[in-house]
Z-matrix of the N, CA and C atoms (Angstrom, degrees):
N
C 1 1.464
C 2 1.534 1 110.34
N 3 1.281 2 111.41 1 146.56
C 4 1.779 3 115.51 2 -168.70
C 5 2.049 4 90.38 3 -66.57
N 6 0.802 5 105.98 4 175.53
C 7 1.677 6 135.35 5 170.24
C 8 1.705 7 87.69 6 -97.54
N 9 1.519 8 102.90 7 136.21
C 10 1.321 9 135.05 8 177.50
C 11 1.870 10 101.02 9 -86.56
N 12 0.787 11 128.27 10 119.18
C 13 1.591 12 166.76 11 -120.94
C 14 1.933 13 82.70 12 -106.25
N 15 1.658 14 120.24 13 113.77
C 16 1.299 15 119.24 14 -176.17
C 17 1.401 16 108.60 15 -54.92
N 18 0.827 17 123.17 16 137.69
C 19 1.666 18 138.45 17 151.79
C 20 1.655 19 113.32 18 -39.11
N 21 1.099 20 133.67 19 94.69
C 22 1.416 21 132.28 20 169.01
C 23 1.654 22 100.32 21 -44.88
N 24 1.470 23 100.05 22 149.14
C 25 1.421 24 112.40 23 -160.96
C 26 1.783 25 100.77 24 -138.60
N 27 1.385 26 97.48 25 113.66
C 28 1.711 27 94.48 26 -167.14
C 29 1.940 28 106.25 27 -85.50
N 30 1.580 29 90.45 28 126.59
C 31 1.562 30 98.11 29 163.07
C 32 1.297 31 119.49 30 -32.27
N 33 1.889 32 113.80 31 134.49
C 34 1.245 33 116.56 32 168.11
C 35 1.398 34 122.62 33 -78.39
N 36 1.506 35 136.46 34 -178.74
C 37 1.274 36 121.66 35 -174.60
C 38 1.579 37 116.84 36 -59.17
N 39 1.834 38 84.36 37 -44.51
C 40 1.840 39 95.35 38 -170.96
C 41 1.396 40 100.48 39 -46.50
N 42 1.340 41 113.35 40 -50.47
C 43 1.604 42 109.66 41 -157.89
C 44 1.523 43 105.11 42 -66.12
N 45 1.085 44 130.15 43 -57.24
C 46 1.630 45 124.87 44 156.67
C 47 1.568 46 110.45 45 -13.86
N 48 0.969 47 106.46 46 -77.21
C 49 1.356 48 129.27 47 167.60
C 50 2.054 49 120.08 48 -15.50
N 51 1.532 50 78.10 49 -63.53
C 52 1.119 51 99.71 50 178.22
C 53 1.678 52 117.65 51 -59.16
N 54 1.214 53 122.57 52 -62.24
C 55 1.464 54 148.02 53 -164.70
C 56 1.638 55 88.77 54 -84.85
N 57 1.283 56 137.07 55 -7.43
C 58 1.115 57 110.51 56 143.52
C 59 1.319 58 139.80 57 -112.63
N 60 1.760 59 129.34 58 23.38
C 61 0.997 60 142.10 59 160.23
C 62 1.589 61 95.42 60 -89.62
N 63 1.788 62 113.51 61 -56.58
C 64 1.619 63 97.29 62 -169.21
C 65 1.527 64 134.08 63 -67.06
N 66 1.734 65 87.15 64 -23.06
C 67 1.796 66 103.08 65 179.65
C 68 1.246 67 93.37 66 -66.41
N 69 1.272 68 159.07 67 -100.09
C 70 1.586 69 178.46 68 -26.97
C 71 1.821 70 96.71 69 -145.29
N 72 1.629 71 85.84 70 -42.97
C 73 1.419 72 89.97 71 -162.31
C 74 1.442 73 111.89 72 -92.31
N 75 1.295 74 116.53 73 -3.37
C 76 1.615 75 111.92 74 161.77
C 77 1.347 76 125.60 75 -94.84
N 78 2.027 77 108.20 76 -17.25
C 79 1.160 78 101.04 77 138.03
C 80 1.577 79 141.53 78 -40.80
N 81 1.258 80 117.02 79 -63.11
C 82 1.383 81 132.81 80 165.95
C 83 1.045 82 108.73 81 -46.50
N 84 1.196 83 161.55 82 -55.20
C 85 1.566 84 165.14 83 -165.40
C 86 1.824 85 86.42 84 -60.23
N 87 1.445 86 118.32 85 -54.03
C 88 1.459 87 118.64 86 -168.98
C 89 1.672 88 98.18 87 -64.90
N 90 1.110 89 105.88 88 -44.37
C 91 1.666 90 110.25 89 -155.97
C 92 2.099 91 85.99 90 -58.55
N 93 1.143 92 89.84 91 -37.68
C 94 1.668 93 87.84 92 -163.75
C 95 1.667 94 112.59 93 -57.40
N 96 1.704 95 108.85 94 -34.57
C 97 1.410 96 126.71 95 -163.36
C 98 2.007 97 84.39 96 -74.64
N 99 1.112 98 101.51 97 -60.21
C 100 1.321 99 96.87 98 -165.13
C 101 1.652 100 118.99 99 -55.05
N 102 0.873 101 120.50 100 -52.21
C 103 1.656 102 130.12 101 144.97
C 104 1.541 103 124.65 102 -16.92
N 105 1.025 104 92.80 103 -61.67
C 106 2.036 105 99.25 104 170.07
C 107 1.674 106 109.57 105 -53.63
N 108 1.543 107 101.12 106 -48.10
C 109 1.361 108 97.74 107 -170.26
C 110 1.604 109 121.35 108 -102.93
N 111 1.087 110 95.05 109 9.36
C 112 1.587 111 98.14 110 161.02
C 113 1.323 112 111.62 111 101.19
N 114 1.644 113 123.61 112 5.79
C 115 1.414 114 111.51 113 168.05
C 116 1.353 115 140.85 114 -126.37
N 117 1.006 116 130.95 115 -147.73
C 118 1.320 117 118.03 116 178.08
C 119 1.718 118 114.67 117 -149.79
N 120 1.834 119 86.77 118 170.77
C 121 2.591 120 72.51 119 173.98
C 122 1.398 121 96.35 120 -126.60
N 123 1.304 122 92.54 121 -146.23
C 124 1.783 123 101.60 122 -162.11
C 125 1.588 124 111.62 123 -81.09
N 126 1.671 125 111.44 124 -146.85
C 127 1.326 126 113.61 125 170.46
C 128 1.730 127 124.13 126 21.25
N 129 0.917 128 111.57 127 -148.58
C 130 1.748 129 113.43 128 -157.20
C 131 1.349 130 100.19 129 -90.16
N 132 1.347 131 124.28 130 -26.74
C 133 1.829 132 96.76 131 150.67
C 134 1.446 133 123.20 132 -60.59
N 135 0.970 134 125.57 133 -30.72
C 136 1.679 135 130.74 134 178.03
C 137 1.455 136 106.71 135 -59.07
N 138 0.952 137 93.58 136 -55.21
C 139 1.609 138 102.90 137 -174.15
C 140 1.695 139 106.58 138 -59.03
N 141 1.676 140 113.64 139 -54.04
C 142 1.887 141 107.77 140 159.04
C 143 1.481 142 112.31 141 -56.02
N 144 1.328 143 132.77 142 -31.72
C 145 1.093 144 96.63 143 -159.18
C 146 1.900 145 112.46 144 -89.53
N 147 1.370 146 105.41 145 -15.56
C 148 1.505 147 137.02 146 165.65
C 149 1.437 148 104.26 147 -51.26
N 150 1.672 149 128.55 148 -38.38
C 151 1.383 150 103.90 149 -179.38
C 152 1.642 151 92.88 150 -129.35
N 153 1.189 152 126.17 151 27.77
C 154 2.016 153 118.96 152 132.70
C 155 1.647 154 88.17 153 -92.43
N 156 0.951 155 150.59 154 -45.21
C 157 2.067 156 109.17 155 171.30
C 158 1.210 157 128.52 156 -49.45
N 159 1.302 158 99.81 157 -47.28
C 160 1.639 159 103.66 158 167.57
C 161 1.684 160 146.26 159 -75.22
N 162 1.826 161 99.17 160 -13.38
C 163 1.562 162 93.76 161 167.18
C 164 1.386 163 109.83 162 -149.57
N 165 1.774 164 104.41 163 22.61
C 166 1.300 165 123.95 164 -179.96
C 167 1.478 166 129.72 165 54.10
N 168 1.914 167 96.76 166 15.19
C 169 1.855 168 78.04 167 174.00
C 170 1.531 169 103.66 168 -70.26
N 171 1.562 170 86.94 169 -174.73
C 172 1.487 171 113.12 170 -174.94
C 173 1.908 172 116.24 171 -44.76
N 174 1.259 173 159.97 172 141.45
C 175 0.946 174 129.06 173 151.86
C 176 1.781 175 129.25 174 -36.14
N 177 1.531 176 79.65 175 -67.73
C 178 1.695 177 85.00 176 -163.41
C 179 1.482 178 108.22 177 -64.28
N 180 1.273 179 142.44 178 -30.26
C 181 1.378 180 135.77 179 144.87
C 182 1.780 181 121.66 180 -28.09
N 183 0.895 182 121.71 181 -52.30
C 184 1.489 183 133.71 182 163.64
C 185 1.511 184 112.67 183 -55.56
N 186 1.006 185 110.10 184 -51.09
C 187 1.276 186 138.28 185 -167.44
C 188 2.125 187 88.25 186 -57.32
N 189 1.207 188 103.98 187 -51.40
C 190 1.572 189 110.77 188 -146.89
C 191 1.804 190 95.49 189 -80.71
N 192 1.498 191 100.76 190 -46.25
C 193 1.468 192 112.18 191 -157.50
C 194 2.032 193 93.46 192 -74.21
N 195 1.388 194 119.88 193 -35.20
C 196 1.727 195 114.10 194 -170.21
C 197 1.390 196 95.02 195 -70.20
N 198 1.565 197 135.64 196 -18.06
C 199 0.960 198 135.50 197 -156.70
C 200 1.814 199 93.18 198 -89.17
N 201 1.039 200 138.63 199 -58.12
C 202 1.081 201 145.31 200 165.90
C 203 1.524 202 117.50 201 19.75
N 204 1.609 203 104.46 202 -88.63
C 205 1.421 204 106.59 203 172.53
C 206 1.014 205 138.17 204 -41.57
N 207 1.663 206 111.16 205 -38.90
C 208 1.438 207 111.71 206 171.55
C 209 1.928 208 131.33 207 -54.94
N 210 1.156 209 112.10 208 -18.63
C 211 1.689 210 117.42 209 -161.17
C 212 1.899 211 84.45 210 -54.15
N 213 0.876 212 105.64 211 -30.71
C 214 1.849 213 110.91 212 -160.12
C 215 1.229 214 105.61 213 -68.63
N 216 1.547 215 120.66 214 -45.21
C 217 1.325 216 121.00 215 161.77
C 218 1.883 217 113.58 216 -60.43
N 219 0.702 218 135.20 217 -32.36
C 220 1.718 219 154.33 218 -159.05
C 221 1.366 220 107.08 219 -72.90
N 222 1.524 221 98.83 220 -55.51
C 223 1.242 222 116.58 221 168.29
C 224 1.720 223 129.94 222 -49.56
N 225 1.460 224 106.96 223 -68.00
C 226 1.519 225 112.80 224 170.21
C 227 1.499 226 112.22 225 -68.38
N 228 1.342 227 123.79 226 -23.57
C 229 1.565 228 109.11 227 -169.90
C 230 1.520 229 84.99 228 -97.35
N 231 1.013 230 163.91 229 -70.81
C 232 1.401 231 170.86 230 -134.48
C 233 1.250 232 134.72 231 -109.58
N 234 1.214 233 108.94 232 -16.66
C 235 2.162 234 110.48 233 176.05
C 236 1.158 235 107.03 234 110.18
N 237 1.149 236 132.06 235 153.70
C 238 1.817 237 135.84 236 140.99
C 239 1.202 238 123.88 237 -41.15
N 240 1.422 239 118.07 238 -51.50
C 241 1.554 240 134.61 239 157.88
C 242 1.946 241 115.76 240 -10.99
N 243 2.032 242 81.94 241 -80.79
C 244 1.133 243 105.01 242 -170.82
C 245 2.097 244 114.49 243 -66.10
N 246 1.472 245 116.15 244 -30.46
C 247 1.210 246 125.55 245 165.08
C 248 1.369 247 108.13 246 -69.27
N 249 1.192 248 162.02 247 -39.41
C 250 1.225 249 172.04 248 -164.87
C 251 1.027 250 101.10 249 -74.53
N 252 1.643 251 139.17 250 -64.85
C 253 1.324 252 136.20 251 -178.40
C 254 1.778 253 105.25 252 -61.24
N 255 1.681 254 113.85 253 -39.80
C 256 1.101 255 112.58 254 -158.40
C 257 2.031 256 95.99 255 -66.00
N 258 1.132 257 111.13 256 -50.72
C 259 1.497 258 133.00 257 175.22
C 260 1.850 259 94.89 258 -23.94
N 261 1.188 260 115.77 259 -65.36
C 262 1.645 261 126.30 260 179.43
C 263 1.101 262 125.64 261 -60.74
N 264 1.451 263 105.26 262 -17.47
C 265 1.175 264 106.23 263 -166.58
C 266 1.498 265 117.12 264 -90.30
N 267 1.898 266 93.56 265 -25.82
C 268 1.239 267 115.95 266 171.71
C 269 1.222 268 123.98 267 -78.31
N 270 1.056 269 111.19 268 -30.76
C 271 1.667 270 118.89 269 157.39
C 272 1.734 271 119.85 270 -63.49
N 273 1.243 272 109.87 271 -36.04
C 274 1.680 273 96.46 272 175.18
C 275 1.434 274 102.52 273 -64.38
N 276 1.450 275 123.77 274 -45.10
C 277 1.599 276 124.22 275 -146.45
C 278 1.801 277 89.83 276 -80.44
N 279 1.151 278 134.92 277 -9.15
C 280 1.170 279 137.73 278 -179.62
C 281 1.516 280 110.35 279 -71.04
N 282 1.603 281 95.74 280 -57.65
C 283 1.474 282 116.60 281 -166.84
C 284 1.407 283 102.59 282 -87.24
N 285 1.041 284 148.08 283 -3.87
C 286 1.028 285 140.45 284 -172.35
C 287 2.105 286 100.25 285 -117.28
N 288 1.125 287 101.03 286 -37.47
C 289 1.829 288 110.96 287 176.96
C 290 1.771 289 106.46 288 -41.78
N 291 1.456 290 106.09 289 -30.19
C 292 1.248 291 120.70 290 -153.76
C 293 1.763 292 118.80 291 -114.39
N 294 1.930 293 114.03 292 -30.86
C 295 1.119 294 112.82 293 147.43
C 296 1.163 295 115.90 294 -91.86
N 297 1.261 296 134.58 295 -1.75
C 298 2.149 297 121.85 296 163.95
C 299 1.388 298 100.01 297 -50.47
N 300 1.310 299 155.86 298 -69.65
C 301 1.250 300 157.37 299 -129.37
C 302 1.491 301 98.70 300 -85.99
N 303 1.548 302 130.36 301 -2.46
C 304 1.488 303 131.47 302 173.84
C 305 1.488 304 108.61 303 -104.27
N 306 1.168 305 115.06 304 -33.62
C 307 1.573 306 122.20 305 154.29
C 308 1.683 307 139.37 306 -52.09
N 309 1.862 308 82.80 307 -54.04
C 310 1.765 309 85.18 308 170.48
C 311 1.603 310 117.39 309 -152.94
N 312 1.139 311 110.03 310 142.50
C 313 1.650 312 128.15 311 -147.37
C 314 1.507 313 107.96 312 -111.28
N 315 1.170 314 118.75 313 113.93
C 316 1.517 315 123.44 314 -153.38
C 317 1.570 316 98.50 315 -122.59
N 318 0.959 317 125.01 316 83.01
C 319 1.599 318 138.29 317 177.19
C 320 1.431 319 115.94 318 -62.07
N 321 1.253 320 128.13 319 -36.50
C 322 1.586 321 119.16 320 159.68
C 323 1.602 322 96.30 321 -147.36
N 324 1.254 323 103.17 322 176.20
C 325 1.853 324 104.97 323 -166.12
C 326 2.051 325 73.07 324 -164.37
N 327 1.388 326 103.72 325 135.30
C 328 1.324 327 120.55 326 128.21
C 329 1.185 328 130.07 327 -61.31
N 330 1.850 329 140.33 328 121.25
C 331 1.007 330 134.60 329 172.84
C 332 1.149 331 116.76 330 -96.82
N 333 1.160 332 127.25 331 46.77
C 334 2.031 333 133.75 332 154.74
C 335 1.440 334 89.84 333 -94.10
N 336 2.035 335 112.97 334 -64.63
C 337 1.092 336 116.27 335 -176.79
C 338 1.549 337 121.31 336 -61.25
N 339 1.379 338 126.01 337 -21.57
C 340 1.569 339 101.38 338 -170.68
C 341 1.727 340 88.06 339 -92.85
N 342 1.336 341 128.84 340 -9.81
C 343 1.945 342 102.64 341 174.90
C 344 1.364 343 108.45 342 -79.47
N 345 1.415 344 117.88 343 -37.38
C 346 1.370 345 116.96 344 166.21
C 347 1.706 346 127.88 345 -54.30
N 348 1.148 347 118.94 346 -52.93
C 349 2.052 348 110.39 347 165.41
C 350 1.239 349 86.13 348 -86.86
N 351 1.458 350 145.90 349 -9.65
C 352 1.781 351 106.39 350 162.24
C 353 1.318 352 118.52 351 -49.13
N 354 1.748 353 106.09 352 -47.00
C 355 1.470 354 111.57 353 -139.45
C 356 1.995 355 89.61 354 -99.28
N 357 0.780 356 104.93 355 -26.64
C 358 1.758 357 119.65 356 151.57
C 359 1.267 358 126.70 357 -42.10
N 360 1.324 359 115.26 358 -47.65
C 361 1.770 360 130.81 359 158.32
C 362 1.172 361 114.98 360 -81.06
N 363 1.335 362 104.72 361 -43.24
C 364 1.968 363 93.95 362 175.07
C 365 1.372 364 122.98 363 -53.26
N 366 1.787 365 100.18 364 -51.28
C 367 1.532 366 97.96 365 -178.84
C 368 1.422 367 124.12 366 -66.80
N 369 1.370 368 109.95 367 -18.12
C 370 1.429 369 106.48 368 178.63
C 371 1.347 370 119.31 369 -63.46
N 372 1.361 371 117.23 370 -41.97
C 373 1.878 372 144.06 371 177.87
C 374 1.269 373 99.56 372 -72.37
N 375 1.342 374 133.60 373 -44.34
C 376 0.976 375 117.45 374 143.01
C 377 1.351 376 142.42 375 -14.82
N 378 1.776 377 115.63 376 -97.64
C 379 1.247 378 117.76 377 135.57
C 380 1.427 379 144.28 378 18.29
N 381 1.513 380 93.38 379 -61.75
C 382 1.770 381 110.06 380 -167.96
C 383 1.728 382 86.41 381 -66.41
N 384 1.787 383 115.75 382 -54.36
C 385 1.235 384 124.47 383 -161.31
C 386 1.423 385 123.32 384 -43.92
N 387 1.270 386 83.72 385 -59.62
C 388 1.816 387 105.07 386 -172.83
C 389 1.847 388 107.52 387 -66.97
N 390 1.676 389 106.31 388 -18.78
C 391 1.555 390 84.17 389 -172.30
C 392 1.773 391 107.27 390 -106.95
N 393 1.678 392 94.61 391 14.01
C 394 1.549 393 105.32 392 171.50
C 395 2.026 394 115.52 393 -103.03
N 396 1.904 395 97.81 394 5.50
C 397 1.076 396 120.50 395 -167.30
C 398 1.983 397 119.36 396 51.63
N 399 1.272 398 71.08 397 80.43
C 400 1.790 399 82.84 398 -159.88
C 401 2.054 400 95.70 399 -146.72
N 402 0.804 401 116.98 400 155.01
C 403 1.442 402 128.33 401 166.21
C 404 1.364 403 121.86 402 -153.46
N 405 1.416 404 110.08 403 176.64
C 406 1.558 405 125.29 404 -169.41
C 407 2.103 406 112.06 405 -92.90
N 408 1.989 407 91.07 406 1.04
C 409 1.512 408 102.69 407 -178.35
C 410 1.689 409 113.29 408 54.57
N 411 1.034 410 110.61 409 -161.23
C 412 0.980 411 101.68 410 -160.79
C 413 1.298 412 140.13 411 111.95
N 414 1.416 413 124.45 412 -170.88
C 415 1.628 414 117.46 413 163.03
C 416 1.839 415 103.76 414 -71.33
N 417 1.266 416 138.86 415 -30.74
C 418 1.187 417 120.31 416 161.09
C 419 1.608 418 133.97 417 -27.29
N 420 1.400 419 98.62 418 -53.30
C 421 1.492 420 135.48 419 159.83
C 422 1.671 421 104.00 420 -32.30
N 423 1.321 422 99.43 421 -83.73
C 424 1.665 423 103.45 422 164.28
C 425 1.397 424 137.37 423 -29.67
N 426 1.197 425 104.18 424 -70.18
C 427 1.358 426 117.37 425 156.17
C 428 1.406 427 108.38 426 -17.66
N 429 1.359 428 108.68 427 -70.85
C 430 1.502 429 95.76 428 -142.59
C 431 1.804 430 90.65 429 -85.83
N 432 1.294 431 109.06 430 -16.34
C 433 1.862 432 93.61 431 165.23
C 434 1.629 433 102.84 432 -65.41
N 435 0.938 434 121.17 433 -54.44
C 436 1.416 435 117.21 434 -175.70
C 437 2.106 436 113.66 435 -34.24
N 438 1.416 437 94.66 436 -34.00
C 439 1.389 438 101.67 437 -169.92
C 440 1.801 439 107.53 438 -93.43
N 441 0.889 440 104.64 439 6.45
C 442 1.437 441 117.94 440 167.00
C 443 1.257 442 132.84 441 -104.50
N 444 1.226 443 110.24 442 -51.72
C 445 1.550 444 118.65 443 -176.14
C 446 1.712 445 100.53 444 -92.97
N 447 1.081 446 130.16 445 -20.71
C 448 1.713 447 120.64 446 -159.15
C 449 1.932 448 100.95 447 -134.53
N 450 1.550 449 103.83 448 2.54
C 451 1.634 450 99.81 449 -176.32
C 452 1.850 451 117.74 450 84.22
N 453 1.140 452 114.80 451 -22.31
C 454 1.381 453 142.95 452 -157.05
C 455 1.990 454 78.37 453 -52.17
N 456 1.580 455 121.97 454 139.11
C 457 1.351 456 121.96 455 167.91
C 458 1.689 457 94.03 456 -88.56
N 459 1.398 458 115.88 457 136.39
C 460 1.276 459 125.05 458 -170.18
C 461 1.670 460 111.88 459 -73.75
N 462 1.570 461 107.93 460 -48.99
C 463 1.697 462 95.64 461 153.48
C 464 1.350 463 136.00 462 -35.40
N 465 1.214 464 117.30 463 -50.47
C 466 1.513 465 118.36 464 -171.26
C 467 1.446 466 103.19 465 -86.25
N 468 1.405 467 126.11 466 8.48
C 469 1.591 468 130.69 467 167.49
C 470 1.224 469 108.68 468 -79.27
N 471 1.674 470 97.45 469 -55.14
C 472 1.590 471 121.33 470 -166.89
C 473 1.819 472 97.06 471 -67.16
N 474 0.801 473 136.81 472 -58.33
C 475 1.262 474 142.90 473 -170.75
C 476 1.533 475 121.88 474 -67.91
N 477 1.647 476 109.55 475 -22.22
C 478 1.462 477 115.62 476 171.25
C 479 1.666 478 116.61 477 -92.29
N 480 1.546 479 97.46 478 -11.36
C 481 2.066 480 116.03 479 174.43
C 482 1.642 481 94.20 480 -62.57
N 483 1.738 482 88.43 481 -60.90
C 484 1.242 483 92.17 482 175.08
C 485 1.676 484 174.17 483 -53.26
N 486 1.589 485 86.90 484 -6.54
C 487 1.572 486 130.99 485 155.43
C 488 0.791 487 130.42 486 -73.19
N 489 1.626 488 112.58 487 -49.30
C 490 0.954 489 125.99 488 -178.80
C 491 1.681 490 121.88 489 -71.39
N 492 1.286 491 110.68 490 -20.66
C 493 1.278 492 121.94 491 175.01
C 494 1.774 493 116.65 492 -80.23
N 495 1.649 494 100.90 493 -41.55
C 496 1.178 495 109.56 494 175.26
C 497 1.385 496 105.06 495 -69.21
N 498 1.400 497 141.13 496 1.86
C 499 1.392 498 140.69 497 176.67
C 500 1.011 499 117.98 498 -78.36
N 501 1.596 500 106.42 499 -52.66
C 502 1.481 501 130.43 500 161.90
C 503 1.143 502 105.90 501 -30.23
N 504 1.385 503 87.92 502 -78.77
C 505 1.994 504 98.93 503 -164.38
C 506 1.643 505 120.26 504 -41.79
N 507 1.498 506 132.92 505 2.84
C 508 1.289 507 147.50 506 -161.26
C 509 2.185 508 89.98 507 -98.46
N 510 1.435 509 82.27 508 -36.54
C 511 2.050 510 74.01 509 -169.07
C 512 1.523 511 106.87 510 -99.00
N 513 1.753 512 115.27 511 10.94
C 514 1.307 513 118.61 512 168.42
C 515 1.137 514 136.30 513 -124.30
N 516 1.094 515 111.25 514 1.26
C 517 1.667 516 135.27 515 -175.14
C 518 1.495 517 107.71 516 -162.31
N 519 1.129 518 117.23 517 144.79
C 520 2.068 519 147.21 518 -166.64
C 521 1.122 520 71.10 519 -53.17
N 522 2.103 521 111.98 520 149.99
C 523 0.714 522 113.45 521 145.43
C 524 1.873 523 148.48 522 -92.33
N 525 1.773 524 95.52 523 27.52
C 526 1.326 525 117.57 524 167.49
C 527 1.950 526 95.35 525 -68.93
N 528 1.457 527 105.48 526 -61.58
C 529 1.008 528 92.12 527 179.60
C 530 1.714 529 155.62 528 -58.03
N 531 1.307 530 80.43 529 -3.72
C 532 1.518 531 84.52 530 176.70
C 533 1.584 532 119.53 531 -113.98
N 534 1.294 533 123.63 532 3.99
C 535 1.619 534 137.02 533 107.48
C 536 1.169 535 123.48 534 7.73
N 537 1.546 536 109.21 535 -79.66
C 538 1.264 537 140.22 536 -126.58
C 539 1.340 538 85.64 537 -94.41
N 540 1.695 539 124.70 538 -53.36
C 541 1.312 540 159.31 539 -165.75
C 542 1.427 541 88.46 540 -69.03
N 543 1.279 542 142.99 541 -40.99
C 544 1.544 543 143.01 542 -177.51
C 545 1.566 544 107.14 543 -65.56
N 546 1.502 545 108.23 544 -48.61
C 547 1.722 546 116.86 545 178.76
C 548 1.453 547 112.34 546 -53.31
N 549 1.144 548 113.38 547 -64.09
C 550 1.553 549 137.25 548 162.56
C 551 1.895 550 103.09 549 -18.06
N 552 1.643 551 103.21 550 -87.76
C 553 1.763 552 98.67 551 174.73
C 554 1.787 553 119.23 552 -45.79
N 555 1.258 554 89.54 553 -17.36
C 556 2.192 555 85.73 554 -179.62
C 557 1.313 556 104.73 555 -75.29
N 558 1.213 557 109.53 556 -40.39
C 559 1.881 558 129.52 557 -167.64
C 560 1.749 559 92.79 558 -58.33
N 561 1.878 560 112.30 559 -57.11
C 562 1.310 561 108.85 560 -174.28
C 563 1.771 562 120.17 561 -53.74
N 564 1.241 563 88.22 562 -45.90
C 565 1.623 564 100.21 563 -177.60
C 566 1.020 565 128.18 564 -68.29
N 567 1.520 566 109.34 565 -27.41
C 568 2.081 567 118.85 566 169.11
C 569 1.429 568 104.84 567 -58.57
N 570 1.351 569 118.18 568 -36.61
C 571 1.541 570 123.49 569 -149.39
C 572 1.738 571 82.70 570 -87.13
N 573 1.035 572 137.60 571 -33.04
C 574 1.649 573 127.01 572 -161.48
C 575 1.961 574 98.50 573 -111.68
N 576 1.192 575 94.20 574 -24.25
C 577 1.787 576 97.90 575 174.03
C 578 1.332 577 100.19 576 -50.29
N 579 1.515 578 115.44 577 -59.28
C 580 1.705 579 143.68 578 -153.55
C 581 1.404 580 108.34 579 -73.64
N 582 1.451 581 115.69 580 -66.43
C 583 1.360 582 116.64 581 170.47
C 584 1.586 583 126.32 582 -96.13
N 585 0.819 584 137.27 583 45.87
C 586 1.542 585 164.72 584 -178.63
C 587 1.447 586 137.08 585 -129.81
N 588 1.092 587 105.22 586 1.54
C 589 1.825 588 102.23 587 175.27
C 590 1.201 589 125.97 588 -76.03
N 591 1.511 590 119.73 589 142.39
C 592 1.210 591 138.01 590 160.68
C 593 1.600 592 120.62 591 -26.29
N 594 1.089 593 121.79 592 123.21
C 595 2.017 594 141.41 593 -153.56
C 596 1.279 595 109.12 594 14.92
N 597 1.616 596 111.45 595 46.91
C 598 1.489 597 111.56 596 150.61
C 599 1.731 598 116.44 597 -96.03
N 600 1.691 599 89.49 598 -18.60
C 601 2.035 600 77.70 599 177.66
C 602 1.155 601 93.74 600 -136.30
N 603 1.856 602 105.80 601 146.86
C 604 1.467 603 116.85 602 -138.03
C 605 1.688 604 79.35 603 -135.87
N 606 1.325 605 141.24 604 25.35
C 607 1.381 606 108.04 605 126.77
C 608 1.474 607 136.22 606 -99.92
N 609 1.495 608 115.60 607 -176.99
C 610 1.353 609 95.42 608 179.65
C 611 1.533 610 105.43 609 -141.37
């Protein structure tokens, strides 16, 4: 006789809880690496970190306010639930983008190595987010309204934001750096390509 199929087992608060102070915050550890060395990633951090190069506000201030518009999308494609966590989540990676650099002092950084454990830490915090049903909002956010209400496939949303940003980034930063900044998003995406598939993880 087959084996009876586990019972999905819903996260407790703590653990919510949890995966969104630690997820947020291994973002930030990346946001910090990438920062030192001059680059940036995709989606709506790209887009903050593209205009703190260019008119030097704060990251995580940038970071908080581009995020703004989206809750509206978050909302109809995703729940209150799922916007609510995302809302916090955006607020730690804000607040935390901005006190890491009083904690720890990074005097030179290789930039092969900081896009690589950037995008290594991102995806992991990442990770934590999405499998506590939580995100970093954003044009992700979009996306996937886009793929709801209009048919739009949410990859080829997410991935055409994403050009478009990396286009940008050519008239604001070297173009060593935005290279470097390409390695970095592969690093993020291996880590959630790899451990992320569809009914391989059975909480929710």
């Amino acid at each position: 006789m087959p084996l009876p199929e586990p019972q999905k087992a819903e996260h407790s608060i703590f653990e919510d809880i949890q995966a969104l102070l630690f997820g947020s915050l291994f973002v930030a550890m990346a946001v910090v690496l990438f920062r030192q060395a001059g680059l940036f990633t995709g989606g709506t951090a790209g887009l903050a970190f593209l205009i703190h190069y260019l008119g030097g506000f704060p990251f995580g201030f940038v970071f908080f306010v581009v995020n703004l518009p989206f809750y509206v999308f978050a909302v109809r494609a995703l729940g209150w639930t799922f916007t609510s966590k995302t809302f916090v989540a955006v607020v730690l990676l804000s607040v935390y983008s901005e006190w890491l650099p009083s904690l720890i002092h990074i005097g030179e950084i290789n930039p092969y190595f900081a896009a690589v454990m950037g995008g290594l830490l991102a995806g992991t915090g990442l990770l934590m987010l999405i499998r506590h049903r939580a995100s970093l909002g954003g044009l992700g956010v979009l996306a996937l309204y886009l793929q709801q209400t209009r048919g739009w496939r949410a990859g080829t949303v997410q991935m055409a934001a994403d050009c478009v940003i990396v286009g940008l980034s050519i008239f604001i930063v070297p173009p060593m750096a935005v290279m470097i900044s390409v390695l970095g998003a592969v690093a993020v995406n291996l880590v959630i390509a790899v451990n992320h598939r569809p009914g391989r993880y059975t909480g929710m």
